[in-house]
C-alpha positions in Angstrom: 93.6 98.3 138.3 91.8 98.2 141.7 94.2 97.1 144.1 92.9 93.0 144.4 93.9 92.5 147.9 91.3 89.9 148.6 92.7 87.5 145.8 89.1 87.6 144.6 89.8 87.7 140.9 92.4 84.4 141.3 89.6 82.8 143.0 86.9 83.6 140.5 89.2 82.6 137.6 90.2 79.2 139.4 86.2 78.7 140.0 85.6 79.2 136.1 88.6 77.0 134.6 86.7 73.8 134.9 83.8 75.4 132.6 84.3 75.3 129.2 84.3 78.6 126.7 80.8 77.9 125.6 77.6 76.3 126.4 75.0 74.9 124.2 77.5 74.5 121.4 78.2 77.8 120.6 76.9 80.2 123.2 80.1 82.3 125.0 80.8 82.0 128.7 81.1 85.6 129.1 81.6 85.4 133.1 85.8 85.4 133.2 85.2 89.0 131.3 82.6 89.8 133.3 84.5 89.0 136.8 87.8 91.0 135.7 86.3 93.6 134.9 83.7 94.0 138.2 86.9 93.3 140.3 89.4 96.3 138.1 86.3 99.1 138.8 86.1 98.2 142.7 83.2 95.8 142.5 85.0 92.7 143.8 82.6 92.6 146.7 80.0 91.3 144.1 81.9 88.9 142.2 81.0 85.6 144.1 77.0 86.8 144.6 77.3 87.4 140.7 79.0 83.9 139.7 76.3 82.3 141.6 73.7 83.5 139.4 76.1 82.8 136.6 76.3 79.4 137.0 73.5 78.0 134.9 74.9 79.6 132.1 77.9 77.4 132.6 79.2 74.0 131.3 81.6 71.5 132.0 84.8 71.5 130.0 84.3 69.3 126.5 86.2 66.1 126.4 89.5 66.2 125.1 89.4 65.2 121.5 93.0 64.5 120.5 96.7 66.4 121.7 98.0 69.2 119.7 101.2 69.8 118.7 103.8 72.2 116.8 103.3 69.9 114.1 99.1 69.5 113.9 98.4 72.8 115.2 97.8 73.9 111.5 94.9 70.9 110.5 93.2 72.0 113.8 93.1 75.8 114.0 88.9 76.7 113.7 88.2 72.8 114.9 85.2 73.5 117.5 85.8 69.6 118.0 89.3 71.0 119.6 87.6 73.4 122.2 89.6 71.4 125.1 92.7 70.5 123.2 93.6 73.9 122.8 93.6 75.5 126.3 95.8 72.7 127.0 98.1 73.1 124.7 98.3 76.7 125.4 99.3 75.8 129.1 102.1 73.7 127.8 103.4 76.8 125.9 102.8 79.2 129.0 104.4 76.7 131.3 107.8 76.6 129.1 107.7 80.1 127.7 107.3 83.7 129.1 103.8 84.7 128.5 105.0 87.2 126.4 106.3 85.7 123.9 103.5 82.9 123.0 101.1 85.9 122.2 103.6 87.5 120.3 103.8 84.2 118.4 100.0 83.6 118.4 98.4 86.8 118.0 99.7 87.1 114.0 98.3 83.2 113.7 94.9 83.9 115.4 94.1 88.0 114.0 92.6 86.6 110.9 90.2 84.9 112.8 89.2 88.1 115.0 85.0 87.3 114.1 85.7 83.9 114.9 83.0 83.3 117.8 81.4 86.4 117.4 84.5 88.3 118.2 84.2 86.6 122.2 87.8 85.1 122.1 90.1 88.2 121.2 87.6 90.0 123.7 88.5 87.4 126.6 92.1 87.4 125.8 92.0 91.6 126.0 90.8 90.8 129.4 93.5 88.6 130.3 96.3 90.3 128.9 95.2 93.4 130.7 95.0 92.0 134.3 99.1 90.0 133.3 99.8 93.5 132.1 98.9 95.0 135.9 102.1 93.4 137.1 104.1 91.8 134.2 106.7 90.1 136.6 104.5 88.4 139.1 102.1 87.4 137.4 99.7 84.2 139.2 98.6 81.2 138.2 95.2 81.9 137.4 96.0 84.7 135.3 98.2 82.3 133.0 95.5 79.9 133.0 93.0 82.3 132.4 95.3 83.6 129.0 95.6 79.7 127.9 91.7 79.8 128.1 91.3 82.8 126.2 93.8 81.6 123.5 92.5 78.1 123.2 89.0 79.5 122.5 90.1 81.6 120.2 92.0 78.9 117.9 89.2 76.1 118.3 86.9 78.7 116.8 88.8 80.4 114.4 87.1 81.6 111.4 88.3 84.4 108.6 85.9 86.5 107.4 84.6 86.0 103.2 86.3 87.7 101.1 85.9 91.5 100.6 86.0 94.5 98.6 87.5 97.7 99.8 85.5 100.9 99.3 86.5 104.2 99.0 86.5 105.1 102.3 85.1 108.8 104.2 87.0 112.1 103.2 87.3 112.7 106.3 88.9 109.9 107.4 87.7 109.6 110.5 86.4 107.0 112.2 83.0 107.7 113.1 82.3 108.6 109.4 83.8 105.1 108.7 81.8 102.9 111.0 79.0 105.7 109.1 80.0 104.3 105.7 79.5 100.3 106.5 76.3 99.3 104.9 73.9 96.8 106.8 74.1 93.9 104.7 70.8 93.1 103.2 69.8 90.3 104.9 69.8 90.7 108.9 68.5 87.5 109.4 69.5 84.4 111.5 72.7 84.2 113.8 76.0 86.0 113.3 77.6 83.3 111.9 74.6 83.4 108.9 75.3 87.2 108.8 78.6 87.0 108.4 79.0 85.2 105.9 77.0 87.6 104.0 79.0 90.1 104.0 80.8 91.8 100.8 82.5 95.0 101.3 83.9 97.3 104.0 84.6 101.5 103.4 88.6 101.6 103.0 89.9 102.8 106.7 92.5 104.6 107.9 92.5 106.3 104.7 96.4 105.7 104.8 97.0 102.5 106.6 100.2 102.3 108.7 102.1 99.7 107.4 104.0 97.2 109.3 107.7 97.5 110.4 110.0 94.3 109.3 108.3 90.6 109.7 109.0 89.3 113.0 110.6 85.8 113.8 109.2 82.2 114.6 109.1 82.9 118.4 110.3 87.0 118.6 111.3 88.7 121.7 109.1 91.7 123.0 109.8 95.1 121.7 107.9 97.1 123.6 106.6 97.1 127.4 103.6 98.8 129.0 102.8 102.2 128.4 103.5 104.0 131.6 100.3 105.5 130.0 98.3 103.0 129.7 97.5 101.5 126.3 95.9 104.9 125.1 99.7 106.1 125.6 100.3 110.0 126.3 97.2 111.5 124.2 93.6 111.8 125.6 91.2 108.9 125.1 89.8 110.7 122.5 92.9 109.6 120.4 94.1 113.7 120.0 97.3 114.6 119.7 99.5 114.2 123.1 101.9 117.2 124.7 104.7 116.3 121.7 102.5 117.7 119.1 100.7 116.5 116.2 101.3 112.5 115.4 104.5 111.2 113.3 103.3 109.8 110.6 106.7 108.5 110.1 106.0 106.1 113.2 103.5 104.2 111.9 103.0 101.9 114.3 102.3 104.9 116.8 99.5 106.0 114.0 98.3 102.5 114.2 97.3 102.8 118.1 96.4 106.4 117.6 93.5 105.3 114.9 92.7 102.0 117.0 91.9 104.5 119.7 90.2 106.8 117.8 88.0 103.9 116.7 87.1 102.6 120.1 85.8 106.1 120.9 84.1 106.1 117.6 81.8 102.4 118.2 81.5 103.4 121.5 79.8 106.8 120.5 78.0 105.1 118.3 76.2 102.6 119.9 74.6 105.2 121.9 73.1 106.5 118.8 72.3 103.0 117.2 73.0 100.1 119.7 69.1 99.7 119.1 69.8 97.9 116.4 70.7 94.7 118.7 71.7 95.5 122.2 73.7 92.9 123.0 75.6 91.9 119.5 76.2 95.4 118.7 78.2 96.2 122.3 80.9 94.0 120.8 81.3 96.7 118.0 83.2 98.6 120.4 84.4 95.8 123.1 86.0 93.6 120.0 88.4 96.6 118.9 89.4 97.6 122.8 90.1 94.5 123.8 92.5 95.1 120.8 94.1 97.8 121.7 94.5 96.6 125.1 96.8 94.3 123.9 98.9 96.3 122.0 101.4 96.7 125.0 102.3 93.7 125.4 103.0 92.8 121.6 106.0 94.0 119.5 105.2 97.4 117.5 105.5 95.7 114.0 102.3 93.8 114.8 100.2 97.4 115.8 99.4 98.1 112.3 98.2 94.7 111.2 96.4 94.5 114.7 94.2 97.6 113.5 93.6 96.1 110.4 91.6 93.5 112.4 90.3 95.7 114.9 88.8 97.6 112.1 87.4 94.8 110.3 85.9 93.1 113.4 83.8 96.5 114.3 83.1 96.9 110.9 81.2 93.3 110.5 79.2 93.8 113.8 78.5 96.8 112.7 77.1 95.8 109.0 75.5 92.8 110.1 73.2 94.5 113.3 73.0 98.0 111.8 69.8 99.7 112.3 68.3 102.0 108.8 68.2 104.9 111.5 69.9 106.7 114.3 68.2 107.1 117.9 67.3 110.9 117.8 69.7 112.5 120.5 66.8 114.1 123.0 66.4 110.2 123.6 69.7 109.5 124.8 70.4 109.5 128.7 71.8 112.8 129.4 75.1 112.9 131.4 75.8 116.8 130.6 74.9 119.3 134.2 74.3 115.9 136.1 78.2 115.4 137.8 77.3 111.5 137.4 80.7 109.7 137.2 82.7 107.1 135.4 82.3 105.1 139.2 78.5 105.8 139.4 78.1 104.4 136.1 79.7 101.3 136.5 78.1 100.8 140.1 74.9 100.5 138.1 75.9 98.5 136.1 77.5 96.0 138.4 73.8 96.3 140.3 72.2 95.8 136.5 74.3 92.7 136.4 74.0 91.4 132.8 77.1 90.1 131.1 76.9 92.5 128.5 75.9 95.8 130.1 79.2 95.5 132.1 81.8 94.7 129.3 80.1 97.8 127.1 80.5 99.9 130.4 83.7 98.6 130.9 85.3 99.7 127.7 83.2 103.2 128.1 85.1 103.8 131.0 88.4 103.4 128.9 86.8 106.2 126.6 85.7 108.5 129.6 89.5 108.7 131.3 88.8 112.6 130.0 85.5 113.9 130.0 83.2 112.3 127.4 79.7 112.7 128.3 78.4 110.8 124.8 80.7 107.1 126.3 78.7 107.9 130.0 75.9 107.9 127.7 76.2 105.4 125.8 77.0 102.4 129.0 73.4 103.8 130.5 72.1 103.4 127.6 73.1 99.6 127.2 72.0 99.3 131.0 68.2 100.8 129.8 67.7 98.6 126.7 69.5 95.1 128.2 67.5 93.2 130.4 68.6 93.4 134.0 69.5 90.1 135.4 70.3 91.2 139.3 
């Protein structure tokens, strides 16, 4: 992360906590996303200018509607009625627990529920995992605050997806043939919520899935600490093989973040060549399944498998639901290739573009580009020409 000096992000965070996770009953605040990830790619100089014009997106916290405990939490996971209760009774948890171990708790409670808001709560708590993962052992109030938020939105909207059939999946077994495979449900009409419920069936993927190591405890202790790595761990972006040679197949929860990555790289691709479809819904193809894998450090290694389980179906129902019928032909993609444009120069414009979405689809391009990808370059300028600018 970009060395934070200022304390900019704490005070962007604090600034934020007395909104609540949504305004006009269901629309996300996307601004504690948006802030993290300005500040991590050396745009902290434009966080305050771009909370001002933030604010009338914002509103208040919802009244508390009744205290939640270990033995209620059950009859008010998915109550939007709850969208106060929760955050607080994640700070309660943070306060008496490492930070560690209430998302290894949660995380397994909440995955079924990763569409649950259009997948905007696992993509907040990505973000704050990733900026409590910069420095594990010191990590500040806001930060904890910011995870309770994340959390709490995440629980108060929780919502499985219906029931589906599993397809035969690509013989490849890649990815991008995968997210190639999902058919666009019939009926794109009306909100994601309307959409999703339509859905019937998702292509099989990974072809084998990894399965998970033994079932972890009531409140289990960390296996696993950051990645000196990074969450990508010793391969390329690109999810290759790293210097040790081809993957273990034996290590299955190693496969699992192998295929998470390779999935990341495979929406983000892919909204280049179809994020026409919808602009905005379909950057979360790609943003839902990072935010993901971002987490992955900080969570035991029997819950990687099940985590891409999720990540897969969450990309998969964006996917189906905003799909266009065709692919943008490639001559009309911004070209990257000759140009020596970099990771920094794209995210500068899209800090200057300034909308919400535009940054958090260039942010997790950026995670894609750590080697040279040219097609993730392409596809953050691409969100940046179809999203309206707001700065």
């Amino acid at each position: 992360m970009t060395d934070d000096t200022s304390g900019t992000l704490d005070e962007a965070l604090e600034r934020l906590h007395a909104s609540g996770p949504e305004r006009h009953g269901w629309l996300s605040n996307h601004a504690p996303m948006a802030v993290e990830a300005l500040v991590r790619h050396g745009q902290g100089r434009t966080v305050h200018r771009w909370l001002d014009r933030y604010r009338d997106k914002l509103e208040e916290m919802p009244r508390p509607y009744a205290a939640i405990t270990e033995e209620n939490w059950r009859e008010a996971l998915g109550d939007p009625r709850r969208l106060a209760d929760w955050p607080a009774y994640f700070d309660r948890e943070l306060a008496d627990h490492p930070w560690q171990d209430v998302l290894t708790v949660w995380w397994p409670r909440l995955l079924p529920g990763i569409a649950a808001g259009a997948t905007h709560p696992v993509i907040r708590v990505g973000h704050a995992v990733r900026t409590l993962l910069d420095d594990p052992g010191t990590s500040t109030a806001p930060r904890t605050a910011e995870l309770a938020h994340a959390l709490g939105y995440w629980a108060a909207r929780h919502a499985p997806l219906p029931p589906l059939r599993l397809l035969p999946g690509p013989a490849s077994g890649s990815a991008a043939d995968a997210l190639a495979a999902v058919e666009p449900i019939a009926d794109q009409s009306g909100g994601i919520r309307e959409r999703l419920a339509r859905l019937t069936a998702f292509p099989t993927w990974p072809p084998t899935a990894p399965q998970p190591a033994e079932p972890s405890t009531p409140r289990p202790s960390r296996t696993t600490g950051p990645s000196p790595n990074g969450p990508h761990g010793p391969e390329g972006p690109d999810g290759s093989d790293g210097p040790e040679g081809p993957a273990n197949l034996a290590d299955r929860p190693e496969e699992a973040r192998r295929r998470l990555t390779e999935l990341v790289r495979a929406a983000t691709h892919r909204y280049a060549t179809h994020g026409h479809g919808e602009p905005i819904m379909l950057v979360h193809a790609a943003t839902a399944p990072n935010a993901v894998l971002r987490a992955l450090p900080a969570l035991p290694r029997e819950l990687w498998a099940p985590s891409l389980e999720a990540a897969w179906a969450a990309s998969a129902a964006v996917t189906a639901v905003y799909a266009p019928a065709e692919a943008l032909p490639a001559d009309r993609l911004p070209s990257v290739d000759g140009e020596g444009i970099t990771p920094e120069e794209v995210f500068a414009h899209a800090a200057a573009h300034g909308d919400e979405h535009a940054i958090k689809l260039t942010d997790t391009a950026l995670d894609v580009a750590r080697g040279t990808d040219p097609t993730a370059l392409a596809a953050a300028l691409h969100a940046c020409a179809m999203i309206d600018p707001v700065l």
